[in-house]
N, C-alpha and C positions, 0 to 999 in steps of 0.2 A: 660768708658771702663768696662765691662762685662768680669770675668773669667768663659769659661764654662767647662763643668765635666769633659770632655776632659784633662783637664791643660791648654788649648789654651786660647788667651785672642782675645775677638770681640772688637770694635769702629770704629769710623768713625761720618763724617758729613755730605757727600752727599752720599757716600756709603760704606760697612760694609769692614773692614781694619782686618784680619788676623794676630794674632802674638802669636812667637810660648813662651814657661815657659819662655826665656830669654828677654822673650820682645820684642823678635825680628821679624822683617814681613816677614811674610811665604807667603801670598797671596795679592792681590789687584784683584784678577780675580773675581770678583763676578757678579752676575747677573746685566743686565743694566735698568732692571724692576726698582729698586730704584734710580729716577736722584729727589729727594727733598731732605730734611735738616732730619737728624735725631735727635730724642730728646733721646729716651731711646731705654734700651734692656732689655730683660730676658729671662732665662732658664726654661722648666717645668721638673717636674723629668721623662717626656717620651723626654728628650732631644731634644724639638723643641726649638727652638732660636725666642722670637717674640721681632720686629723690632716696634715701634711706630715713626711715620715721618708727617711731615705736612700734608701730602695727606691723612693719613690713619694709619691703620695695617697690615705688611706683618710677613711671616714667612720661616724658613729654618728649612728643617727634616736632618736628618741623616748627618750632618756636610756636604751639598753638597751643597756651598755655592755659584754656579754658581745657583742653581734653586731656585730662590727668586719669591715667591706667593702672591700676595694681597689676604686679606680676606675682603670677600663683604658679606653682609647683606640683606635680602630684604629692610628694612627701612630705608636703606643707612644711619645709626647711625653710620657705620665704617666710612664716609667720611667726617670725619676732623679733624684737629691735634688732637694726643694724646701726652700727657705732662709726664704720665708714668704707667707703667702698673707693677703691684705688684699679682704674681702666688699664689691662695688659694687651695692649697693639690692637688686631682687629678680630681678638677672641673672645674677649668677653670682659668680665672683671670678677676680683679679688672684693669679698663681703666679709668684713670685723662684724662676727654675730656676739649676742647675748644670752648666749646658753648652747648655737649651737656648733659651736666651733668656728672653722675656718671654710665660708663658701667660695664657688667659682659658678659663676651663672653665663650662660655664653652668648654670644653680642646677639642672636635672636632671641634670647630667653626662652628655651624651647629647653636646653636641658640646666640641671643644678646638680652637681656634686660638693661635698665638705668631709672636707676630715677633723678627729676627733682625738679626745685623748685615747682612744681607742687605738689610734694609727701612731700616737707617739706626743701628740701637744702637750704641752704641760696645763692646760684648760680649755675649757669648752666656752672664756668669758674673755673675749677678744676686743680691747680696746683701738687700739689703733694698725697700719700697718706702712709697710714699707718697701716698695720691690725694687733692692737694689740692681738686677739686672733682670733677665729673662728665664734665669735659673735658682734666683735665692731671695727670698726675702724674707724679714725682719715681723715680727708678731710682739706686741705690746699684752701683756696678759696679764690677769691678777693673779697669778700665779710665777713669777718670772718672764723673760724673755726667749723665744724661740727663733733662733735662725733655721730656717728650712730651705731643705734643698730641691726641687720640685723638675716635676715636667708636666706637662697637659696632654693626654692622647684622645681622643675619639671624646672632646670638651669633658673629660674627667678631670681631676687632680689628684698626682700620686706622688710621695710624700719618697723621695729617693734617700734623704738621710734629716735627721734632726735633733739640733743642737740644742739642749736646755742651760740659758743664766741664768740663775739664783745667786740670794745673799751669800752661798758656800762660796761662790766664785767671786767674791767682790758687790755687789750691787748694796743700795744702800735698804732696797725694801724689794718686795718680789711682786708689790704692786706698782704695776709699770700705768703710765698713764698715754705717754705718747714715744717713737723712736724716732730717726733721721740721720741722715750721711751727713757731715759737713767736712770740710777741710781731710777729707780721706778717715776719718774717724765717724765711728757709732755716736751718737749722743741718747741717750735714754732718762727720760725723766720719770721717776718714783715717786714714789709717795713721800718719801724721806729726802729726796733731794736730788741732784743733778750725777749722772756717771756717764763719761766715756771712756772710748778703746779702740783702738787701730782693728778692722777686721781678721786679720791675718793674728792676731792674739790669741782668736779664740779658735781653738782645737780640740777634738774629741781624741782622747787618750785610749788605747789598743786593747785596755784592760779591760777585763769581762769577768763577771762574779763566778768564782769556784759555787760549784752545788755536792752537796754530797747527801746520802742516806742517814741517819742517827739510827732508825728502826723501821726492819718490817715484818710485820707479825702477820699469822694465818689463822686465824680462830684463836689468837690469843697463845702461838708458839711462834719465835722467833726463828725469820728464815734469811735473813741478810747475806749470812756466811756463803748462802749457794748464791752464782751468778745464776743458772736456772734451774728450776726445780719443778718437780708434778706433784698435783697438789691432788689427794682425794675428795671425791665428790662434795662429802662433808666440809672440806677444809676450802669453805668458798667466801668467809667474807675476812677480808684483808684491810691492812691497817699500813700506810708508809708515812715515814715523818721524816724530815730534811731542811740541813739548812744551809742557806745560800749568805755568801757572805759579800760586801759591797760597802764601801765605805762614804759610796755617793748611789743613795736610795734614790728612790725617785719619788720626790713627794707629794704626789697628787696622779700616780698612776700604779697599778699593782703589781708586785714585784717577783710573785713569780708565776707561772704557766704549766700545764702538765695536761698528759693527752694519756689514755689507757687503748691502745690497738688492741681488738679484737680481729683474731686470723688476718690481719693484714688488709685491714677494712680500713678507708678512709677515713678518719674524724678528724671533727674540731678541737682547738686548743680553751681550755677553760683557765680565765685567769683571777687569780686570787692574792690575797693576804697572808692565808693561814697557811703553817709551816706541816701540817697533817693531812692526812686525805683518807676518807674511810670509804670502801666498797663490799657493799654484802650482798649476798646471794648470787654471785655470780654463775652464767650457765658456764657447761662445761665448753672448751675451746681453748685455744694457744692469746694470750695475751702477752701486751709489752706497754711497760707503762713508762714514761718521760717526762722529767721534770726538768726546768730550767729558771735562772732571774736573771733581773736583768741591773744595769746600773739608771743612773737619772739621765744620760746619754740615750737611752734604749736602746743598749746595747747588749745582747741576750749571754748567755754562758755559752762558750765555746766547744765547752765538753757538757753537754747536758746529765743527769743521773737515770741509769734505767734499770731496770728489771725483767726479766723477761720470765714467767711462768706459764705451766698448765694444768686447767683442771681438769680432771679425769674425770671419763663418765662414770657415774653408778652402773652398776651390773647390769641393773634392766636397760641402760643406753646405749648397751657395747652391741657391737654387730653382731657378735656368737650368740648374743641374748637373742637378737632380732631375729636372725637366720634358723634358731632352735625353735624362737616362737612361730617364725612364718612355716617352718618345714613340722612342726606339729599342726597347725592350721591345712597344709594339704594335705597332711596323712589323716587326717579327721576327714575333711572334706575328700578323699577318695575313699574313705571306710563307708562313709554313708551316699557316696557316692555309690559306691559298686554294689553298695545293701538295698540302694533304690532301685537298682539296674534289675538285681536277682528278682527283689518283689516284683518288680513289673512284668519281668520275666516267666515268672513261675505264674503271674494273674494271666497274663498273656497265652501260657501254655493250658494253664483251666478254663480258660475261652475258648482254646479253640478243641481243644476238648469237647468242653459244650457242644463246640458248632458241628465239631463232628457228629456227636450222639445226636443233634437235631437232624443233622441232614442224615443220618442213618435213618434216624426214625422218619422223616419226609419220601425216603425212598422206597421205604418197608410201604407206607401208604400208599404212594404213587404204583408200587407193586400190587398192594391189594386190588385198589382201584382196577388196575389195567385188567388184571385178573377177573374182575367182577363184569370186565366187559365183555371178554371170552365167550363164559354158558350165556350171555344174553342174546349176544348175534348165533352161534348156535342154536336157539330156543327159537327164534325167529326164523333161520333159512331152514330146521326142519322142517317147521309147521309150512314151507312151500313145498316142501318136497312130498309132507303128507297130502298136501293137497293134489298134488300131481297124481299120486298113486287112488285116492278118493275117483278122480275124476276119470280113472280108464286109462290113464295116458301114460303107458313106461316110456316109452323112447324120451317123452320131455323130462320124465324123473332122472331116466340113467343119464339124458346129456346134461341135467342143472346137477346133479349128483357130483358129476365128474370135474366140473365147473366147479362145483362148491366146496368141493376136498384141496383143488389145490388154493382157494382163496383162504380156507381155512390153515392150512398147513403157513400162508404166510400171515395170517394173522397170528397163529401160533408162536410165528419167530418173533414178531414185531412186538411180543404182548411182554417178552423179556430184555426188551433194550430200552432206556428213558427217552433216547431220541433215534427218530431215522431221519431220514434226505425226505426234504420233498416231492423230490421225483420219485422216489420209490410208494411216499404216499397216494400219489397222486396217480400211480400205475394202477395201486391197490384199487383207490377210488373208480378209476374208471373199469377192472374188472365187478368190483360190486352192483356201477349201475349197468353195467351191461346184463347181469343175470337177472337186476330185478326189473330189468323192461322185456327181460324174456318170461320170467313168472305170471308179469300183469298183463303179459298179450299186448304189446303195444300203448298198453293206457297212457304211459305218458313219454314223454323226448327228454331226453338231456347233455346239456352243455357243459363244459370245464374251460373255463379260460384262465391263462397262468401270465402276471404282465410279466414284460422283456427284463425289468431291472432285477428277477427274481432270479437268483443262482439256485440251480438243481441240485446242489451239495448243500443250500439252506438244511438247515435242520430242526426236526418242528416233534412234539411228543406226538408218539403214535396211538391211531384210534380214536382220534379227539370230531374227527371232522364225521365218519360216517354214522354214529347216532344218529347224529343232527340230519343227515341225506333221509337214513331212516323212519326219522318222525315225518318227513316232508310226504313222504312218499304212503306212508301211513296213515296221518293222519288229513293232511290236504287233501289227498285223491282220493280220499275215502269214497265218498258220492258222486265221483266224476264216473263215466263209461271210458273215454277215450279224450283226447285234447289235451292233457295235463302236461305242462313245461316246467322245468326243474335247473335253476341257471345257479352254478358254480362259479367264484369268481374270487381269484389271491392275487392281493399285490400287497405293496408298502405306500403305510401312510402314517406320517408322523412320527416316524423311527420303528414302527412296529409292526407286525402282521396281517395283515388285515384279510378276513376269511368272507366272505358273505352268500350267502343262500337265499332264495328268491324261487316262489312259486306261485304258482294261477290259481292256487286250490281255495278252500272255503273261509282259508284264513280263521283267524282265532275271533270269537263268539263276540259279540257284542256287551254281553256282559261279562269279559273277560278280561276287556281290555285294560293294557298298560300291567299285566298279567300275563307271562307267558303261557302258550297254550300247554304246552309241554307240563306245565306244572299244576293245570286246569286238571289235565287228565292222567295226573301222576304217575308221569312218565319217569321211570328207573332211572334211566340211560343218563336224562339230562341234568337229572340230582349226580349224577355220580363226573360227570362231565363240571359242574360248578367244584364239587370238592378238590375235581385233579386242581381246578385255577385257583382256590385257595391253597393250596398248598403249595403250588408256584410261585404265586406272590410272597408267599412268605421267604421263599429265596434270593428274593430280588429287594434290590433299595429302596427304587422306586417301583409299587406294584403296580402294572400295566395290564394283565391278564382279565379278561373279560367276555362274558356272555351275556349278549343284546339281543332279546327276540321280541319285538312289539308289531303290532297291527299298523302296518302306516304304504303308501301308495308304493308299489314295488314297480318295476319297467312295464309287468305287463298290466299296470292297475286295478291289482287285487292279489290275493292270498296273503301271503305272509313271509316277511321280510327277517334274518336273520341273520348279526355279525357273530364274530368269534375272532379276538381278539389276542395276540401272542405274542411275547418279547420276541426280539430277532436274534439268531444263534447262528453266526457264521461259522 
């Protein structure tokens, strides 16, 4: 039974029992949250009431004893008997667990820390406790007695030194059931019977347990004798056995610890029983391995045992191995490197090979071609010139004669270049229709217009355009007397050349059309004019070269309309 600040008195065993200074029962109404066995109670000085019961820890605020609360944990440490819970100032309190050591739960219960035989208890089954001041207190264990020397930082609890009593020491049984100060003395009650002792008796003694090596083998050869030693790749699983000596064991924690460093890696310490340790397969690296025990003080060896070895890489792990493999790796990859280089090289050079022998042989044609157009316009200004002479008339023979030699002589030149200037074409063009409007006696008129964005250095394949004059002038004005117009016209359109012819004459036949006429009346000139633009295009990426002759409404509203179409060659 618990008196709280109140004057009221709390107890109970399945649930918390109200009674008033007279001892008398005021309440049984309490919450039905607690149906387990109650161990303990206490008061904080912010007058919560906590309840410790098989299940857990629960609590009541403000004397409002119908609202009973469990306190949970993340690490579910609250869930399981507590044996008794003892309030330190206005931090929190000290929790005697049942399995799991020693809690500290802090006055909002917000956090929970415990230490362990892990940290040094001598059990994890905490009966009673005892805080003789703000830095030590007293642990009742089945296991012996612990005095602990403690602090609290940031509501943790950390275990600054700890004392273990056993029956070695005097006690009558190491099952402690409850402790207490009285009269300047410890009292602790056993299983076996009643022990005290002045605090100041008990002392941890300076001594610390010698460890030493007995064996350690490498694949089954003994290597102890070397402090360090390199081990070959093969000689990687290892065997050390040691023994630690202590005259006060610790009987309920294990007595020694050992860590194997790899290159200077942090690890943890692994704690055991056994006086052996096997490691196999080890990778290759620099290790250091370290053993120590401890006494029932936990008090570790002073001089702990160590080792320090390495194991060597196998051949294929050494850098010369890696360095020979990587520098065969680029002598390989620049061998087929520079074999791919040359192949492409040598395809690249039979390419253009090829392209030459095409464009030789494109040239030789474009040469036949031009060639072919020569005796044709010859064939044709004879037959004017014979006609002059038919008709009586020398003076008009000797002056188109004279006229005709030197047009001839620059068609001669022009017939062996692949390209001229447009100006010089277009010189040519207008000495040609100048003669053939002196031949026809006026029959017809003609225009040349050249637009402004066109450069006179343009350069265009010669003898392409006056066929085309020719057939007009042929075959359009065939049946005209006189009136016949003949309009010339180059610019750029659409990146390309653009040539067009246009005349008043009879235009192409009606059932001709979408047929050029030229080809109605199988006309040489303009078959051999189609071949030069196939053979142009095949020079070109994109082919653009083209020849348009169709019947359709021309400026002056009849004859017949034709383009001629050229890449642009600055």
């Amino acid at each position: 039974m618990l008196k709280l600040q109140n004057g009221e008195f709390i107890g109970g065993i399945n649930s918390p029992l109200i009674f008033n200074k007279n001892l008398e029962l005021v309440s049984n109404k309490t919450s039905k949250n607690i149906i387990t066995q109650i161990f303990c109670l206490s008061q904080d000085n912010f007058e919560t009431i906590w309840i410790g019961t098989l299940t857990g820890l629960y609590k009541i605020k403000d004397y409002n004893y119908e609202d009973v609360s469990k306190i949970t944990d993340r690490g579910l440490l609250l869930n399981t008997r507590i044996n008794h819970i003892v309030i330190f100032d206005d931090q929190g309190a000290f929790l005697a667990t049942h399995g799991n050591g020693l809690l500290f739960n802090s006055i909002d219960q917000n956090h929970t820390h415990n230490l362990t035989t892990q940290d040094g208890l001598s059990s994890d089954l905490i009966n009673r406790i005892y805080l003789e001041n703000d830095s030590t207190l007293w642990l009742a264990t089945n296991n012996g007695l612990d005095k602990l020397t403690f602090e609290i930082t940031d509501s943790e609890i950390k275990a600054k030194e700890i004392q273990s009593i056993t029956t070695a020491d005097g006690l009558h049984s190491n099952y402690i059931y409850d402790v207490i100060k009285w009269r300047d003395e410890i009292w602790v009650a056993t299983q076996s019977g009643v022990n005290y002792f002045k605090p100041e008796d008990v002392t941890v003694p300076d001594y610390t347990p010698p460890i030493y090596f007995d064996s350690i083998r490498a694949s089954g050869k003994n290597i102890l004798s070397e402090s360090m030693i390199n081990l070959d790749h093969d000689e990687n699983d290892l065997n050390f056995h040691y023994t630690g000596v202590s005259y006060r064991k610790p009987t309920n924690k294990e007595f020694y610890k050992y860590a194997l460093i790899k290159d200077k890696q942090d690890t943890s310490w692994v704690y055991t029983n056994d006086r052996s340790i096997q490691f196999t397969n080890l990778e290759r690296g620099n290790y250091h391995f370290i053993v120590m025990a401890r006494n029932k003080y936990n008090k570790w060896s002073e001089k702990p045992a160590e080792f320090g070895f390495t194991v060597l890489p196998s051949f294929f792990q050494t850098l010369w191995f890696k360095l020979i493999v990587g520098f065969s790796l680029l002598l390989t990859f620049l061998t087929v490197y520079r074999s791919r280089i040359k192949r492409l090289e040598r395809k690249e050079e039979f390419r253009r090979e090829i392209d030459e022998a095409e464009f030789r042989v494109k040239k030789a044609e474009l040469n036949a071609l031009r060639n072919q157009m020569n005796p044709h316009f010859i064939y044709n200004s004879l037959n004017s010139i014979q006609n002059f002479i038919f008709h009586n008339r020398p003076e008009r023979a000797n002056f188109f004669l004279s006229k005709f030699s030197r047009l001839m002589r620059t068609s001669l030149d022009m017939s062996k270049l692949n390209l001229v200037e447009i100006g010089e074409e277009i010189r040519f063009l207008e000495d040609y229709l100048a003669l053939e409007e002196l031949r026809f006696e006026n029959k017809f008129e003609s225009t040349i217009s050249v637009s402004e964005d066109i450069d006179q250095e343009m350069q265009i394949p010669p003898l392409m355009i006056q066929p085309l004059l020719e057939n007009a002038i042929k075959h359009g004005f065939k049946n005209l007397k006189k009136g016949g117009l003949l309009d010339l016209n180059i610019s750029i359109k659409d990146n390309t050349l653009s040539i067009i012819i246009q005349d008043n004459g009879s235009g192409i036949p009606a059932t001709a059309e979408g047929n050029d006429r030229i080809e109605n009346r199988k006309s040489f000139s303009t078959n051999i004019i189609k071949d030069r633009l196939k053979v142009i295009n095949s020079t070109l990426k994109f082919p653009v070269a083209d020849l348009k002759i169709n019947h359709k409404k021309t400026k002056f509203n009849k004859g017949t309309y034709v383009e001629l179409v050229l890449p642009l060659n600055k």
